[in-house]
SEDONU-775334 format. One record per residue (C-alpha): residue in three letters; x, y, z. Coordinates in steps of 0.1 Angstrom, whole numbers. Layout:
! SEDONU-775334
+------+-------+-------+-------+
| rest |    px |    py |    pz |
+------+-------+-------+-------+
|  ALA |     X |     Y |     Z |
...
+------+-------+-------+-------+
***
This chain:
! SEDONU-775334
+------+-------+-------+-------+
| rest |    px |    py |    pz |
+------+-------+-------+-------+
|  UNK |  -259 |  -300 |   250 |
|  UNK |  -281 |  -292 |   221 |
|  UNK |  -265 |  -253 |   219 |
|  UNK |  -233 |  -269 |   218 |
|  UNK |  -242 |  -298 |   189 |
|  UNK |  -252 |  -265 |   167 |
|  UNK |  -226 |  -243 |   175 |
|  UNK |  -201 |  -266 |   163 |
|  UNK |  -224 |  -272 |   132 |
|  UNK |  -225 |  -238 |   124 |
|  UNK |  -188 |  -233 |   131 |
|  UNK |  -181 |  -262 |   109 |
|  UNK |  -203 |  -245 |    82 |
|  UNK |  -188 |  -213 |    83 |
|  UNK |  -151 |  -222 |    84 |
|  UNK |  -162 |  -246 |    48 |
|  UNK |  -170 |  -217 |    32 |
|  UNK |  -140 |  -199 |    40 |
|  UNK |  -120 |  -233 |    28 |
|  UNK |  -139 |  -237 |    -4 |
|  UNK |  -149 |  -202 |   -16 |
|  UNK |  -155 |  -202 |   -51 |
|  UNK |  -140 |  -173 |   -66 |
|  UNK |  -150 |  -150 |   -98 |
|  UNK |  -131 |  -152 |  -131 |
|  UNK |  -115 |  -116 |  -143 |
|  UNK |  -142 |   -94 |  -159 |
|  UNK |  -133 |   -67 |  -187 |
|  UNK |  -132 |   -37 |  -160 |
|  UNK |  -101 |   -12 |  -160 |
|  UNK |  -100 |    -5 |  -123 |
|  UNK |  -105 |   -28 |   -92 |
|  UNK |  -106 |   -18 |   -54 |
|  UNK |   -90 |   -37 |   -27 |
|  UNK |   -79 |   -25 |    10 |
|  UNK |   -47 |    -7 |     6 |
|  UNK |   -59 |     9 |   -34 |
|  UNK |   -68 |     9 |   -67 |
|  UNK |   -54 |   -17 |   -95 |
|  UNK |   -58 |     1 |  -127 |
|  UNK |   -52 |     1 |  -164 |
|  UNK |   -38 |    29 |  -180 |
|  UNK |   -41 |    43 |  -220 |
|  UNK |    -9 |    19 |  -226 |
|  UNK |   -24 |   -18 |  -208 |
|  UNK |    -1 |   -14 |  -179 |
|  UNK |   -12 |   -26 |  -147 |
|  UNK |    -6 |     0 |  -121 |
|  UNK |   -13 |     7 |   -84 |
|  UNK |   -22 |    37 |   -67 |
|  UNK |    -6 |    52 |  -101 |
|  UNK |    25 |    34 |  -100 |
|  UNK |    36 |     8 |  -122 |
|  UNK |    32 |   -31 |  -108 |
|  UNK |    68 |   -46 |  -101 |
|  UNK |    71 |   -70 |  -124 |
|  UNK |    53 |   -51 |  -149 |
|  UNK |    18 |   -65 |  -162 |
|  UNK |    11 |   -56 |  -196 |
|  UNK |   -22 |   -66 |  -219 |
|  UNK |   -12 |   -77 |  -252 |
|  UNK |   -49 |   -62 |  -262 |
|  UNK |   -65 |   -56 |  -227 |
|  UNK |   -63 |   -66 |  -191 |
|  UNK |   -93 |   -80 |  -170 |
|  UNK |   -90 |   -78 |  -134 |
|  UNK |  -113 |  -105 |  -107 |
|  UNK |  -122 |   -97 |   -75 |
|  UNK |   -98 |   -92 |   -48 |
|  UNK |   -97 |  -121 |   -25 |
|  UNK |   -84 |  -110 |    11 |
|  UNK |   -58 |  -138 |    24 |
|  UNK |   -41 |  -127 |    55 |
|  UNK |   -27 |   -95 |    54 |
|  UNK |   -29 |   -92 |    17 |
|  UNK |   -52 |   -92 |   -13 |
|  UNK |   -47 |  -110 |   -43 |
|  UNK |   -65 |  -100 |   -75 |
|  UNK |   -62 |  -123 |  -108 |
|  UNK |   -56 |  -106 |  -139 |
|  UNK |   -58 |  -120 |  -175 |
|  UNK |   -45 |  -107 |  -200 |
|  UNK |   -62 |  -111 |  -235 |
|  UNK |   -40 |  -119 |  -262 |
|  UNK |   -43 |  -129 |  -296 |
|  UNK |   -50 |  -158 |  -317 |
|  UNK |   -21 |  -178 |  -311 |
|  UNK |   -25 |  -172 |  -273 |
|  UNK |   -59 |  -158 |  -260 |
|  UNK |   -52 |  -157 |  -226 |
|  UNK |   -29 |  -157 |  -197 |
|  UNK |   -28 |  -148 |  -162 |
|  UNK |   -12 |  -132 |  -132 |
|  UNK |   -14 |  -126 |   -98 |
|  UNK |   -14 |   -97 |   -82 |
|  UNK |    -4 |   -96 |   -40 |
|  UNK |   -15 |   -58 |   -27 |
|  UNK |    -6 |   -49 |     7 |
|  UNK |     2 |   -23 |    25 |
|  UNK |    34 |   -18 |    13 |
|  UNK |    25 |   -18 |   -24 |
|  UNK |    20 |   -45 |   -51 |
|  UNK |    38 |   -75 |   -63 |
|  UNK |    31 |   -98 |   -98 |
|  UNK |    37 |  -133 |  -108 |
|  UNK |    49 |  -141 |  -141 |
|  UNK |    26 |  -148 |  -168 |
|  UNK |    12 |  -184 |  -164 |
|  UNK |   -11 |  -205 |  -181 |
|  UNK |   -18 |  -227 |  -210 |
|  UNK |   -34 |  -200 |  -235 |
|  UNK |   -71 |  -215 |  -227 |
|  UNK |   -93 |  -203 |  -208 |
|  UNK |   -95 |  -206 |  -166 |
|  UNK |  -129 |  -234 |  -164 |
|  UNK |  -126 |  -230 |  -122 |
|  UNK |  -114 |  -207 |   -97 |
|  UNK |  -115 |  -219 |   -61 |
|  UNK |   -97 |  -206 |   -29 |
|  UNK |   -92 |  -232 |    -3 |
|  UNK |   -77 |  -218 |    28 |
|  UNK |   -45 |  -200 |    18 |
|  UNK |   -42 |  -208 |   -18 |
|  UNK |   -55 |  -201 |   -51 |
|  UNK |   -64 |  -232 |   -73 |
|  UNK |   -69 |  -227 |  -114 |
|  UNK |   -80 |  -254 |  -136 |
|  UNK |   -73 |  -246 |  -173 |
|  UNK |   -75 |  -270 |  -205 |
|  UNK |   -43 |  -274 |  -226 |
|  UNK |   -40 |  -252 |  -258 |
|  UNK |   -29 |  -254 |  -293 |
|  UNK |   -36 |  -226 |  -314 |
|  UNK |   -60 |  -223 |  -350 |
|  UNK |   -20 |  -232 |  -368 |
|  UNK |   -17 |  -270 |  -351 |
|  UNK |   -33 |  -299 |  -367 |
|  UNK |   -69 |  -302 |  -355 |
|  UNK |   -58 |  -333 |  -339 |
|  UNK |   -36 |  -318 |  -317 |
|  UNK |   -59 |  -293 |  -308 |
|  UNK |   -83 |  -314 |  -296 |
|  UNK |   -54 |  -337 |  -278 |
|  UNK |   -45 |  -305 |  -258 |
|  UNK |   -79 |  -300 |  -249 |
|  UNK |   -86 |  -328 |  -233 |
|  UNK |   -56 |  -323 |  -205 |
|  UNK |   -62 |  -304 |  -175 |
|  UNK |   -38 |  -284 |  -158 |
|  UNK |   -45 |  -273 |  -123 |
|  UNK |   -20 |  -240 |  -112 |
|  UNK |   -22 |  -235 |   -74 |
|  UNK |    -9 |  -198 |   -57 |
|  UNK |     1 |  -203 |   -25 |
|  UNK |    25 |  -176 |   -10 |
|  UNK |    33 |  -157 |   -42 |
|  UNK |    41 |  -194 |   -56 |
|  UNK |    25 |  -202 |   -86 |
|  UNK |    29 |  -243 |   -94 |
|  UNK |    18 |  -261 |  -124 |
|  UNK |     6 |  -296 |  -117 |
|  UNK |    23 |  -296 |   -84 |
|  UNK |    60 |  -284 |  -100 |
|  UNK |    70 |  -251 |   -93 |
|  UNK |    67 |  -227 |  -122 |
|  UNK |   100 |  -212 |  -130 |
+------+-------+-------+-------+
***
């Protein structure tokens, strides 16, 4: 009976991890390995695999920071930020590998910076502040701060709040 009371414990454990694995933010590194190839950054900021250009193309407006790949299913999905300027320091993508090659999001996000990344099951959930750039009223920057916006990937999806991002 005992055996049974902690095997079930243990299973319970385990499978919690898998369901709430919190996952790294993008580091400044030019080339990530997952298990069907390299994700790298050329001279240019493109994001390629295995040497071939990313479909849709991911470019850095200065650089591109890759995270760690997180295996989901047959796939892996990688974030990538991109590092932009002062009116718009960051925004992300993600990037599905398989073995049939690798597929982008759009660009998504508020311009702040991610605060949590957490997989939970099959999905991918972001939590960002709002953002208004050094040219708004300080008022409004501090308005927009204060909002969070959660972005979920789930299936190559990327939603916004719950609404689909377009």
């Amino acid at each position: 009976m005992w055996k049974a009371v902690v095997a079930s414990a243990v299973l319970i454990a385990a499978s919690g991890c898998v369901f709430a694995q919190v996952t790294q933010l993008p580091q400044e590194r030019h080339e990530v390995a997952t298990r069907f190839g390299s994700l790298t950054v050329d001279d240019d900021k493109t994001l390629l695999f295995n040497g071939r250009k990313v479909t849709p193309p991911v470019v850095g407006n200065n650089s591109l920071s890759m995270g760690d790949p997180i295996p989901i299913g047959a796939t892996d999905v990688v974030l990538v930020l991109d590092n932009g300027g002062t009116a718009c320091p960051s925004l992300y993508h993600f990037v599905t590998v398989s073995k049939t090659g690798a597929r982008a999001t759009k660009a998504f996000g508020t311009c702040g910076d991610v605060t949590s990344v957490k997989r939970t099951g099959s999905s991918i959930r972001l939590i960002m502040p709002g953002f208004r750039g050094p040219f708004e009223p300080e008022a409004v920057q501090l308005r927009a701060a204060r909002q969070q916006h959660i972005f979920v990937f789930r299936s190559g999806v990327v939603t916004e709040n719950g609404k689909t991002l377009k």
